[in-house]
PDB file of N, CA, C and O in Angstrom:
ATOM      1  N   UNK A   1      12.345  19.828  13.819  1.00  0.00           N
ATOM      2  CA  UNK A   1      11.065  20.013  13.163  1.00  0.00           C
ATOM      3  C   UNK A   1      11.195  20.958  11.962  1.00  0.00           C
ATOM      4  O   UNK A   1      10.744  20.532  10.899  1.00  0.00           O
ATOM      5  N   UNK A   2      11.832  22.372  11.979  1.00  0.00           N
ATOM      6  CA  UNK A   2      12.055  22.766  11.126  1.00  0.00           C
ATOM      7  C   UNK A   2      13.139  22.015   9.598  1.00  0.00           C
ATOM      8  O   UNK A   2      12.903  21.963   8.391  1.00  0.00           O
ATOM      9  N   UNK A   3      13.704  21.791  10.001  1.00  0.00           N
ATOM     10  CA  UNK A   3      14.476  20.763   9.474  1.00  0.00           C
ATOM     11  C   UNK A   3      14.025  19.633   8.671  1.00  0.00           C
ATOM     12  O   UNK A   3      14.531  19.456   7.563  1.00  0.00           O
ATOM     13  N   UNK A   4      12.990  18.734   9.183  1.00  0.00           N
ATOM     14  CA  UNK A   4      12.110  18.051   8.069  1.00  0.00           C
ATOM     15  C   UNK A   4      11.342  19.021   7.395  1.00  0.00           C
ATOM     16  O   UNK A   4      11.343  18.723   6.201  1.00  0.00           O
ATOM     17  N   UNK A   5      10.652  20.101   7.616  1.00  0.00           N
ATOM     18  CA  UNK A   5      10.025  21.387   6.538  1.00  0.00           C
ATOM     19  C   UNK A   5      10.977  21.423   5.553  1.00  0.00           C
ATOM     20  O   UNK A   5      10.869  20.502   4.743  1.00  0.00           O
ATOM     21  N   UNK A   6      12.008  22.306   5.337  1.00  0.00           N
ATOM     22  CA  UNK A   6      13.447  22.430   4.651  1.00  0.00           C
ATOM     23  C   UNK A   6      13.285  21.646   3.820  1.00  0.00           C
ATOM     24  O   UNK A   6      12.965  21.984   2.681  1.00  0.00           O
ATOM     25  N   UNK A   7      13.521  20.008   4.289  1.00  0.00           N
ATOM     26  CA  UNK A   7      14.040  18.887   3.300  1.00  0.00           C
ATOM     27  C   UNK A   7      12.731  18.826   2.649  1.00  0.00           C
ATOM     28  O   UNK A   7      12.867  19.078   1.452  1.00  0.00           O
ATOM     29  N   UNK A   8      11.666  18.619   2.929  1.00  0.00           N
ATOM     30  CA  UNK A   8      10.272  18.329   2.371  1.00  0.00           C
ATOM     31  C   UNK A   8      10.289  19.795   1.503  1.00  0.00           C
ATOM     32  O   UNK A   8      10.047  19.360   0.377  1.00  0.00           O
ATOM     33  N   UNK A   9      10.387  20.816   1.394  1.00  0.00           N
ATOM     34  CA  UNK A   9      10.786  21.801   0.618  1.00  0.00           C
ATOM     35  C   UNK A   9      11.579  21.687  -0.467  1.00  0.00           C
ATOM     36  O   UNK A   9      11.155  21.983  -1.584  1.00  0.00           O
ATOM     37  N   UNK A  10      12.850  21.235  -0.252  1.00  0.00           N
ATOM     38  CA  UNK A  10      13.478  20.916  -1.147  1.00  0.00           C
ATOM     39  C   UNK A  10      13.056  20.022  -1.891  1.00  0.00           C
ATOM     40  O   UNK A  10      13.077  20.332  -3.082  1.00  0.00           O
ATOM     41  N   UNK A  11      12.549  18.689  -1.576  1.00  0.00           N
ATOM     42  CA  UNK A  11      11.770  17.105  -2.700  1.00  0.00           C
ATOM     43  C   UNK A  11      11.309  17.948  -3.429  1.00  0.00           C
ATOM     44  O   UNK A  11      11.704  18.087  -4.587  1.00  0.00           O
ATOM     45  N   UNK A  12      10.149  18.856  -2.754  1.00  0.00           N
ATOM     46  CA  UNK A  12       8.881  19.248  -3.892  1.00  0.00           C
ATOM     47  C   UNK A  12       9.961  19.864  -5.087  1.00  0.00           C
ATOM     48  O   UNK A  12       9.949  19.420  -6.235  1.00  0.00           O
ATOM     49  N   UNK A  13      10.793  20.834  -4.687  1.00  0.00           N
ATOM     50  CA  UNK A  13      10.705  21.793  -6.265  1.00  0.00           C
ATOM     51  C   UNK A  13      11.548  20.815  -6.725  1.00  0.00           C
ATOM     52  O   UNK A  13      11.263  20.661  -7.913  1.00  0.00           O
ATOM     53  N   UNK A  14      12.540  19.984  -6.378  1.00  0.00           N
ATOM     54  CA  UNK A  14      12.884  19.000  -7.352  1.00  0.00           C
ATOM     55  C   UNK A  14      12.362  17.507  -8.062  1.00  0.00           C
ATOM     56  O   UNK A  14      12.824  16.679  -8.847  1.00  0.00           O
ATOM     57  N   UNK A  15      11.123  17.711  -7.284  1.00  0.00           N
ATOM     58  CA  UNK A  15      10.435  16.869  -8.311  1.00  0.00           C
ATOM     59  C   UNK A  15       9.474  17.916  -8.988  1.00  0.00           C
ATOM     60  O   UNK A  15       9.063  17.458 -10.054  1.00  0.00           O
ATOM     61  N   UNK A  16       9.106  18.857  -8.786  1.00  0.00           N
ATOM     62  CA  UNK A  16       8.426  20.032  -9.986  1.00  0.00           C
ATOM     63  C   UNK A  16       9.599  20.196 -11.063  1.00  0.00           C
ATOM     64  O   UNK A  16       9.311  19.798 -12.191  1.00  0.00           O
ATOM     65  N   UNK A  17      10.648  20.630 -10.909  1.00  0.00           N
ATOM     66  CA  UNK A  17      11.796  21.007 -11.799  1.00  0.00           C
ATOM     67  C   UNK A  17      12.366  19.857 -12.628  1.00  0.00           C
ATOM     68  O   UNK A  17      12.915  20.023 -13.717  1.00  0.00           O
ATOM     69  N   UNK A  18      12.140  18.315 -11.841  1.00  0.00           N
ATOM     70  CA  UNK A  18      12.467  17.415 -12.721  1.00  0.00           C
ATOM     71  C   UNK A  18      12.051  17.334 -14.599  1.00  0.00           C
ATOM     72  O   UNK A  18      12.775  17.211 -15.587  1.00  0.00           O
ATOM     73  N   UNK A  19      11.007  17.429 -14.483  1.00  0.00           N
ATOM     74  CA  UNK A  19      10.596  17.571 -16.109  1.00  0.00           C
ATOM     75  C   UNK A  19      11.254  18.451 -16.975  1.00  0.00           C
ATOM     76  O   UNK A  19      11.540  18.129 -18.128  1.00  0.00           O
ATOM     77  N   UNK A  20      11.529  19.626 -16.452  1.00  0.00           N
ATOM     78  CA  UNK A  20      12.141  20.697 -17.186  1.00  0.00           C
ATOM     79  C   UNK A  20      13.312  20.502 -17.177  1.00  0.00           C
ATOM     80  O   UNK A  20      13.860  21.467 -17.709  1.00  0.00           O
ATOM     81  N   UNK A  21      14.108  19.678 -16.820  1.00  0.00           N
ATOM     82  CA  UNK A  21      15.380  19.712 -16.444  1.00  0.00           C
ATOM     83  C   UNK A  21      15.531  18.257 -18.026  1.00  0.00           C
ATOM     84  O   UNK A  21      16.521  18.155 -18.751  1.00  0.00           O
ATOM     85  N   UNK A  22      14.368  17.455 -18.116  1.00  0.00           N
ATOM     86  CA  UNK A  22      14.527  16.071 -19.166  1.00  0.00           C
ATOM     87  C   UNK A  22      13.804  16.903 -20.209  1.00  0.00           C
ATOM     88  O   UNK A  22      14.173  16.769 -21.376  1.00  0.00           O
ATOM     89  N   UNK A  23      12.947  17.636 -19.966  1.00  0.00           N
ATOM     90  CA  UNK A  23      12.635  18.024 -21.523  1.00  0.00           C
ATOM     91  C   UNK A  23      12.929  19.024 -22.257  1.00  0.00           C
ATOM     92  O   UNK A  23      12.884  18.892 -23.480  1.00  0.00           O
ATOM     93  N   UNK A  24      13.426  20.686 -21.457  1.00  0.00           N
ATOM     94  CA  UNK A  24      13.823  21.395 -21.766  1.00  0.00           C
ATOM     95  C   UNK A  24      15.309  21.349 -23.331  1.00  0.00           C
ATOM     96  O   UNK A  24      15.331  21.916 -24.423  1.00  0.00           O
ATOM     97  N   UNK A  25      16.092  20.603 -22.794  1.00  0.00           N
ATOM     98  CA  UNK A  25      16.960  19.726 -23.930  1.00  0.00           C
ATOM     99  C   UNK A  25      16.057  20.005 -24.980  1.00  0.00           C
ATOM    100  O   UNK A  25      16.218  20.849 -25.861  1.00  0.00           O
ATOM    101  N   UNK A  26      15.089  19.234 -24.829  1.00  0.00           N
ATOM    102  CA  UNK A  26      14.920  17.942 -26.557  1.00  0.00           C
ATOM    103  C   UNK A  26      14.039  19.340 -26.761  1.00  0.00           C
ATOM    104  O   UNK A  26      14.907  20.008 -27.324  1.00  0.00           O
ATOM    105  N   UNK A  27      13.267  19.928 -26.702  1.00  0.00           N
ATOM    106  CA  UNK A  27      12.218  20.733 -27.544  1.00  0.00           C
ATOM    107  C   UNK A  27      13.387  22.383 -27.537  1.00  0.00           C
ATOM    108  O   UNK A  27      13.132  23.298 -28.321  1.00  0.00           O
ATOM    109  N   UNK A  28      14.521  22.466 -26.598  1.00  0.00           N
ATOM    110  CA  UNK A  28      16.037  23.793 -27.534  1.00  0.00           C
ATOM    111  C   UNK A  28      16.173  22.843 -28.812  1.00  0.00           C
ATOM    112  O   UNK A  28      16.183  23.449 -29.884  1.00  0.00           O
ATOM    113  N   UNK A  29      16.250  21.823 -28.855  1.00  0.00           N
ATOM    114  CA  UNK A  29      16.823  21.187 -30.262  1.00  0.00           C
ATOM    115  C   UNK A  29      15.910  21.282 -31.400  1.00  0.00           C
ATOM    116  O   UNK A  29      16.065  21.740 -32.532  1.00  0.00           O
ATOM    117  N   UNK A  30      14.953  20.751 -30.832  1.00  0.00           N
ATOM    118  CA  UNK A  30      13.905  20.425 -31.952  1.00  0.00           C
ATOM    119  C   UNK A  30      13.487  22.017 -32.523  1.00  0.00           C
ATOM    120  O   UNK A  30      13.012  22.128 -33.654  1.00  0.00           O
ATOM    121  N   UNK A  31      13.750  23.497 -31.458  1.00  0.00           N
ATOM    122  CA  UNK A  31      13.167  24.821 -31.722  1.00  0.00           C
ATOM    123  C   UNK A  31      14.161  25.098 -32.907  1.00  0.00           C
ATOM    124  O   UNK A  31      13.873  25.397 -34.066  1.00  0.00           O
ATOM    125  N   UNK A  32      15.801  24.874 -32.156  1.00  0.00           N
ATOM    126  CA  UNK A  32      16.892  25.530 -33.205  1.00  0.00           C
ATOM    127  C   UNK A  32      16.537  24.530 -34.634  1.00  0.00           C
ATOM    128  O   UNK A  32      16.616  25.241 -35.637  1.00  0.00           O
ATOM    129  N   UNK A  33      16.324  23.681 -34.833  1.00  0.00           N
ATOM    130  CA  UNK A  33      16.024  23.044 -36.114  1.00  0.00           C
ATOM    131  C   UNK A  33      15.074  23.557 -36.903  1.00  0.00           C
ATOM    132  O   UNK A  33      14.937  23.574 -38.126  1.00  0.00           O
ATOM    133  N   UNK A  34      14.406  23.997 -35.966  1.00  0.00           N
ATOM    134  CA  UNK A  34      12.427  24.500 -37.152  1.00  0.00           C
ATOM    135  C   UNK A  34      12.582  25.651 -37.906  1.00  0.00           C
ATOM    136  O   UNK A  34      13.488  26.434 -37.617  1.00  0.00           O
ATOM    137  N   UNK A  35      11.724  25.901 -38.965  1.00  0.00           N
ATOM    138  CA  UNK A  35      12.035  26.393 -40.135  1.00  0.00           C
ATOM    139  C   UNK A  35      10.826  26.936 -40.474  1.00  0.00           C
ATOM    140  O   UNK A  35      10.627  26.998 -41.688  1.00  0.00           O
ATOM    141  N   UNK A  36       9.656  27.492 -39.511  1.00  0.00           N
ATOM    142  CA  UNK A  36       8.726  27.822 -39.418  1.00  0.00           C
ATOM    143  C   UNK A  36       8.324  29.281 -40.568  1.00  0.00           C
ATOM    144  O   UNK A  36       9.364  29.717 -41.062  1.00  0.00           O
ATOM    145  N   UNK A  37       7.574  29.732 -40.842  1.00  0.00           N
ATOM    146  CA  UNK A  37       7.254  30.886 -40.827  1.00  0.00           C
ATOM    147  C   UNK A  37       6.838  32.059 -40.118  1.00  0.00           C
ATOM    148  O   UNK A  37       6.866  33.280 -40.272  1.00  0.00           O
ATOM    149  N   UNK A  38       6.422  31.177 -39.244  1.00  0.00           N
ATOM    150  CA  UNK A  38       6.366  32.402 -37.744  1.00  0.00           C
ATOM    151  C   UNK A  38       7.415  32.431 -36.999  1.00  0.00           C
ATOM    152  O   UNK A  38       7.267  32.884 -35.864  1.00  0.00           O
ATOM    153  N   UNK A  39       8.742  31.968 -37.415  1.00  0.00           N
ATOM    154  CA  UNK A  39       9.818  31.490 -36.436  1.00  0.00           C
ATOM    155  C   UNK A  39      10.417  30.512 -36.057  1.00  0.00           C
ATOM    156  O   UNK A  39       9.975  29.462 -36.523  1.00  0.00           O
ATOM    157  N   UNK A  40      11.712  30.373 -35.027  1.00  0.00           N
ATOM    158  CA  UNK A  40      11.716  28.993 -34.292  1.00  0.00           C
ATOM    159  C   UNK A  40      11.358  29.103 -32.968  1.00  0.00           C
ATOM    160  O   UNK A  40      12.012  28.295 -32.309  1.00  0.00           O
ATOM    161  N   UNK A  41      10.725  29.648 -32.401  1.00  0.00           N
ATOM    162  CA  UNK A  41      10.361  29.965 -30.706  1.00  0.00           C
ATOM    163  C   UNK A  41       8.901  29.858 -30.809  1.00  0.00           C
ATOM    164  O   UNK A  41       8.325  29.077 -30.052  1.00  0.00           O
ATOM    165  N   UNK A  42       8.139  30.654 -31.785  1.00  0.00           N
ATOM    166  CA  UNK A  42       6.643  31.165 -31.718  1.00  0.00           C
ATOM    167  C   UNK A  42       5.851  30.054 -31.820  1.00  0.00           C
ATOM    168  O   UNK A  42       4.867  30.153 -31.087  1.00  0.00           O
ATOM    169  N   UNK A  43       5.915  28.636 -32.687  1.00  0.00           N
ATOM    170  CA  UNK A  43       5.579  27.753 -32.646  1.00  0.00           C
ATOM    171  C   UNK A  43       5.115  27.063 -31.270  1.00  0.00           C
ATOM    172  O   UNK A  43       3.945  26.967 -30.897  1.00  0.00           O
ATOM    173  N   UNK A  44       6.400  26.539 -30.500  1.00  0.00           N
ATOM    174  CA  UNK A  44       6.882  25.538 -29.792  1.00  0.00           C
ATOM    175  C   UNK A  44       6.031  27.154 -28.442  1.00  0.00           C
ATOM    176  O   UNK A  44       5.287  26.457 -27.750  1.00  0.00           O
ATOM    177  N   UNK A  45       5.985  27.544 -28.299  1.00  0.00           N
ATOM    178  CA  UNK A  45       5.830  28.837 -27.139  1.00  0.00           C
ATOM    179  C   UNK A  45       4.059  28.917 -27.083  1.00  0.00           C
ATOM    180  O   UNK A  45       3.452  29.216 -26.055  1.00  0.00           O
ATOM    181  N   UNK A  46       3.259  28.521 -28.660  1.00  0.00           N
ATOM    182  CA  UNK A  46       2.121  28.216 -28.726  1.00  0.00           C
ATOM    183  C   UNK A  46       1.252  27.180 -28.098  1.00  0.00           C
ATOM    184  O   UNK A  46       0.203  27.180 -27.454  1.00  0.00           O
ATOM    185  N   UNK A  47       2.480  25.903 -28.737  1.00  0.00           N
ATOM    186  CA  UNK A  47       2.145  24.732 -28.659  1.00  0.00           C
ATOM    187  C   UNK A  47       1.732  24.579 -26.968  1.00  0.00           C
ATOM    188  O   UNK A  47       0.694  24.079 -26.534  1.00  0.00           O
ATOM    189  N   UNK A  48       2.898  25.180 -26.144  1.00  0.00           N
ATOM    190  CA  UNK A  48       3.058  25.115 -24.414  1.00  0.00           C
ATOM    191  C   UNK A  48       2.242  25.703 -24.173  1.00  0.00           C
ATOM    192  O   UNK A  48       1.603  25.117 -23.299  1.00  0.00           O
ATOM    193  N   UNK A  49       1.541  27.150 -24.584  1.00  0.00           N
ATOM    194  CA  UNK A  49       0.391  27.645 -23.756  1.00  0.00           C
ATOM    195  C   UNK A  49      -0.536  27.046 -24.016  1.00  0.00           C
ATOM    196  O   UNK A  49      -1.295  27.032 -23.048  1.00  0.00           O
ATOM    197  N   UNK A  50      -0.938  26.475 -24.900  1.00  0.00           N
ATOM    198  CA  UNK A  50      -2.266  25.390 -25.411  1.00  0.00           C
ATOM    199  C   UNK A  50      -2.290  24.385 -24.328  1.00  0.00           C
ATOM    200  O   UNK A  50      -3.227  24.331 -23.531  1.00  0.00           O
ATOM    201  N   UNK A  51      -1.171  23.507 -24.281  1.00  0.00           N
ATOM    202  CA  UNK A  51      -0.939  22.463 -23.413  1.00  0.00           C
ATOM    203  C   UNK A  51      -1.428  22.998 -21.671  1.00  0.00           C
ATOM    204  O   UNK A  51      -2.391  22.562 -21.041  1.00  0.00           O
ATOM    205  N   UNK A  52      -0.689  23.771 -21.331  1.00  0.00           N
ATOM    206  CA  UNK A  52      -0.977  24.371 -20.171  1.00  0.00           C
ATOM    207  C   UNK A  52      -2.460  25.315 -20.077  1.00  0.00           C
ATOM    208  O   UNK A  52      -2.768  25.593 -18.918  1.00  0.00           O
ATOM    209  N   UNK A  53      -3.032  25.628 -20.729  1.00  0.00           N
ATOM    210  CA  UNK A  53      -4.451  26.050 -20.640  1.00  0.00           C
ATOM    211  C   UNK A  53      -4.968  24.641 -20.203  1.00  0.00           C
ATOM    212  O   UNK A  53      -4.748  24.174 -19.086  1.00  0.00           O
ATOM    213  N   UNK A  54      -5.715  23.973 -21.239  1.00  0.00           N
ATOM    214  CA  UNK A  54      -5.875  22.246 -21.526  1.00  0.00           C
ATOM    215  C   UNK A  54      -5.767  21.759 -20.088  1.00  0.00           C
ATOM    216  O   UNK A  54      -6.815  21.321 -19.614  1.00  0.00           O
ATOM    217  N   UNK A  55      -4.608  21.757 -19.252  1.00  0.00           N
ATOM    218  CA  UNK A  55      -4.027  20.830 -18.506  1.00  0.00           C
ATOM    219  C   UNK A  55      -4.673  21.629 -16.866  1.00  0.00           C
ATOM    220  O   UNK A  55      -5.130  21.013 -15.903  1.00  0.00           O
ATOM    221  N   UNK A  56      -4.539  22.842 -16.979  1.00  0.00           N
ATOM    222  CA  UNK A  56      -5.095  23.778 -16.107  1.00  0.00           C
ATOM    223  C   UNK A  56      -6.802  24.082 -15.725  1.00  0.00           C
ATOM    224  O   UNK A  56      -7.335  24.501 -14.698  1.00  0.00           O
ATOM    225  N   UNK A  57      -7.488  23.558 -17.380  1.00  0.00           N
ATOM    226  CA  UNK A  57      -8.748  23.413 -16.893  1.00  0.00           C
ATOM    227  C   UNK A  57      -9.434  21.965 -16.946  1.00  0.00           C
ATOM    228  O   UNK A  57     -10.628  21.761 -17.166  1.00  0.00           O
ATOM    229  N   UNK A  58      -8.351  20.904 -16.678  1.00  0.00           N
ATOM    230  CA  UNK A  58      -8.736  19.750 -16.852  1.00  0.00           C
ATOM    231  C   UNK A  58      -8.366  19.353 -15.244  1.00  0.00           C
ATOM    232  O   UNK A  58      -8.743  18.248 -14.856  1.00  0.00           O
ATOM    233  N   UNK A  59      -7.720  20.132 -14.413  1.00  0.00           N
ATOM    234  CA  UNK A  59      -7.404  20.459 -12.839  1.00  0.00           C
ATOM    235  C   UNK A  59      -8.490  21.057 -12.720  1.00  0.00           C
ATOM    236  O   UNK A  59      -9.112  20.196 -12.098  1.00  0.00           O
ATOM    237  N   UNK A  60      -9.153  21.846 -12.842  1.00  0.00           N
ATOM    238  CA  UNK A  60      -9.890  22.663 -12.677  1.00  0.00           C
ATOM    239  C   UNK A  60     -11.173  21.843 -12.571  1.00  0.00           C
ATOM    240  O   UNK A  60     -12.157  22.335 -12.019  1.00  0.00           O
ATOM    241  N   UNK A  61     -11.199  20.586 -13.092  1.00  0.00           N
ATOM    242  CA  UNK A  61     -12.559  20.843 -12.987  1.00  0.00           C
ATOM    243  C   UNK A  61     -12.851  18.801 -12.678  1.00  0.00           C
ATOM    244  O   UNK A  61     -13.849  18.100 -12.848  1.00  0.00           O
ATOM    245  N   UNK A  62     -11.791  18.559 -12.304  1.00  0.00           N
ATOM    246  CA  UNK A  62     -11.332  16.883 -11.652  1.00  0.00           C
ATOM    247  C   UNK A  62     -12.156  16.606 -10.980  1.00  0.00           C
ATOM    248  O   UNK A  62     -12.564  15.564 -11.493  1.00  0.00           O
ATOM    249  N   UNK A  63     -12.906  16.844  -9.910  1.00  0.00           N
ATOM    250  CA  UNK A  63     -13.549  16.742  -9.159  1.00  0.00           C
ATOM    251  C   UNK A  63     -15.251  16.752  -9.863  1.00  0.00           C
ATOM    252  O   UNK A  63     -16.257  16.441  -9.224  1.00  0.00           O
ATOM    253  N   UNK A  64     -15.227  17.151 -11.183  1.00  0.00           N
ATOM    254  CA  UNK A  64     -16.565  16.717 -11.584  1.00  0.00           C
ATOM    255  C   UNK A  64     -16.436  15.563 -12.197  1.00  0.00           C
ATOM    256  O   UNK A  64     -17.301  14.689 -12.132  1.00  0.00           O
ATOM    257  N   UNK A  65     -14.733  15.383 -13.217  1.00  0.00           N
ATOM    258  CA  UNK A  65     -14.462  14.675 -14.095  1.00  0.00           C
ATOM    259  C   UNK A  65     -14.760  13.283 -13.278  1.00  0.00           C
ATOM    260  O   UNK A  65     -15.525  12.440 -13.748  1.00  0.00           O
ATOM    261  N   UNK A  66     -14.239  13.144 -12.286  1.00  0.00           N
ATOM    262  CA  UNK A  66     -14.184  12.231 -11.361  1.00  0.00           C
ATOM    263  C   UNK A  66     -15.846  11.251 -11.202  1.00  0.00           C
ATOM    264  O   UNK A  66     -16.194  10.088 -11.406  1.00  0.00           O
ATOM    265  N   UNK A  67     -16.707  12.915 -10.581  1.00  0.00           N
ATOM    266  CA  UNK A  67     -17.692  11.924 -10.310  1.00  0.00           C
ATOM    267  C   UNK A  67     -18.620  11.524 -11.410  1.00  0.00           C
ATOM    268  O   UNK A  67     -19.704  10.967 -11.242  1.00  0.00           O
ATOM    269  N   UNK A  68     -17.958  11.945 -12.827  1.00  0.00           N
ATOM    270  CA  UNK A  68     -18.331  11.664 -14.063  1.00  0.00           C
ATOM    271  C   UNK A  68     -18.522  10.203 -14.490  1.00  0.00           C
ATOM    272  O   UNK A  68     -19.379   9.443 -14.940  1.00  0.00           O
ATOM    273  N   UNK A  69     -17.425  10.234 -14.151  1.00  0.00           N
ATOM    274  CA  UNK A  69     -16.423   8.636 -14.748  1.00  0.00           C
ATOM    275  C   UNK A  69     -17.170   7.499 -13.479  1.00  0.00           C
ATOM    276  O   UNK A  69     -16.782   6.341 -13.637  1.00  0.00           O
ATOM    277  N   UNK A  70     -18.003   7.665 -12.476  1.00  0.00           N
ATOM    278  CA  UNK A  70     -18.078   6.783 -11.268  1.00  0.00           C
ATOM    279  C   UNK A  70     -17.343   6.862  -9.870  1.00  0.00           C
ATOM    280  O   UNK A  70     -17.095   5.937  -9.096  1.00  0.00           O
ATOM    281  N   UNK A  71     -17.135   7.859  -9.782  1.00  0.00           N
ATOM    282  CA  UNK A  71     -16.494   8.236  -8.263  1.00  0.00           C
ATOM    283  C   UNK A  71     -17.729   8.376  -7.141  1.00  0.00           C
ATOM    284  O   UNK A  71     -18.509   9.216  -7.587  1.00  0.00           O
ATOM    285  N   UNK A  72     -18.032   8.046  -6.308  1.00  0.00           N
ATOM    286  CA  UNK A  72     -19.137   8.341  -5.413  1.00  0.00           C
ATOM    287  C   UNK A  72     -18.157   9.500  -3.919  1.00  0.00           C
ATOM    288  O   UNK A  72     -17.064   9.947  -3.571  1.00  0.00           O
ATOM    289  N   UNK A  73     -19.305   9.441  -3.646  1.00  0.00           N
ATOM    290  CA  UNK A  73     -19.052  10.717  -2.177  1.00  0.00           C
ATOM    291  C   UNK A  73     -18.619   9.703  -1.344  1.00  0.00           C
ATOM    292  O   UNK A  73     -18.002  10.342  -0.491  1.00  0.00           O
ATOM    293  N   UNK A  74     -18.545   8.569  -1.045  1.00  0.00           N
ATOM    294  CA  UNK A  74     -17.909   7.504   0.177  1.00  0.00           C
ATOM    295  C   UNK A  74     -17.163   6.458  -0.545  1.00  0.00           C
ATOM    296  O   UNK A  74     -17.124   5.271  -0.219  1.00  0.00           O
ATOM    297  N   UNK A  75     -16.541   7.031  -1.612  1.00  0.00           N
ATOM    298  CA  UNK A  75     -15.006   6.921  -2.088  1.00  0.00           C
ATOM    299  C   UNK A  75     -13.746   7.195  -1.903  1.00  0.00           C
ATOM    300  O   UNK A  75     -12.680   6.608  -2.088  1.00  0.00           O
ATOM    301  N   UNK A  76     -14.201   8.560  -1.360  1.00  0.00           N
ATOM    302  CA  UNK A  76     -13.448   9.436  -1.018  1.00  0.00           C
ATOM    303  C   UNK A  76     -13.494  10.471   0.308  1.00  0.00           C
ATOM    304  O   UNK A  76     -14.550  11.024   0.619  1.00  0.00           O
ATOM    305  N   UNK A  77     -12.311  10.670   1.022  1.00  0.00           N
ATOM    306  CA  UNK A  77     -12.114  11.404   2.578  1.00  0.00           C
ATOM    307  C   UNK A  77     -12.392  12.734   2.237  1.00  0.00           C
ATOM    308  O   UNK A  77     -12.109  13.251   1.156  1.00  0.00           O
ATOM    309  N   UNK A  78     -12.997  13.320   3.254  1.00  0.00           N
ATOM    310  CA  UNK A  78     -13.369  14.697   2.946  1.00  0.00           C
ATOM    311  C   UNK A  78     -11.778  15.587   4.143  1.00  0.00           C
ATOM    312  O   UNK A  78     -11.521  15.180   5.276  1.00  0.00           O
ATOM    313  N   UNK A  79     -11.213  16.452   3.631  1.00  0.00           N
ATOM    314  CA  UNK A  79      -9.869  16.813   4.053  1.00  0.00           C
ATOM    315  C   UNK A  79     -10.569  17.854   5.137  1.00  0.00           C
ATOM    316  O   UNK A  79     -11.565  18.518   4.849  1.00  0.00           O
ATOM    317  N   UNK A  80      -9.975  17.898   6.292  1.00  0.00           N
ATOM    318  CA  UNK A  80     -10.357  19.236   7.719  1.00  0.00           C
ATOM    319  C   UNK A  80      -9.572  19.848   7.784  1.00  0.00           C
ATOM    320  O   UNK A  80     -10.095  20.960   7.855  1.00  0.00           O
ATOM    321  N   UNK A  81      -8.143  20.022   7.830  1.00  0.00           N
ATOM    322  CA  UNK A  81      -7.363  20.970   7.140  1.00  0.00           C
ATOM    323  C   UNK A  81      -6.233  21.056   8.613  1.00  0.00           C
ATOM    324  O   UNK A  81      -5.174  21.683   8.656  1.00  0.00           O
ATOM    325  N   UNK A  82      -6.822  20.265   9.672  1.00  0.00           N
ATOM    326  CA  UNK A  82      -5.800  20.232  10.283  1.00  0.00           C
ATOM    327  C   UNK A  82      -5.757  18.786  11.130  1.00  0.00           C
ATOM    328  O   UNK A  82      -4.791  18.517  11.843  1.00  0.00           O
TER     329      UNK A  82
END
């Protein structure tokens, strides 16, 4: 039992870490190339907190977006937690 925990532990952060692992690459390249005036980091370091604000209150708030768009209350399971 412990043992499937572990492995199910392990999937998650490697499918969280997957992205960073394919994109991290291409946007070191694209940073060492830029020719900015604020830099080559300050740009691309902007661009990500924008993205991640954005993406954080668009989680944040799914559950209205949802019943925005046509989601009803017997669409969807209500979770009991155990």
């Amino acid at each position: 039992m412990v043992a499937a925990g572990v492995q199910f532990g392990w999937a998650l952060q490697l499918s969280l870490l997957t992205p960073y692992i394919q994109v991290l690459p291409c946007v070191r390249i694209w940073s060492d190339k830029c020719s900015s005036k604020y830099g080559r980091r300050r740009p691309f370091i902007l661009a990500g907190s924008l993205m991640i604000s954005v993406a954080v209150t668009i989680i944040g708030f799914s559950a209205d977006t949802g019943y925005l768009l046509g989601d009803a209350d017997e669409d969807h399971r209500n979770f009991k937690g155990t």
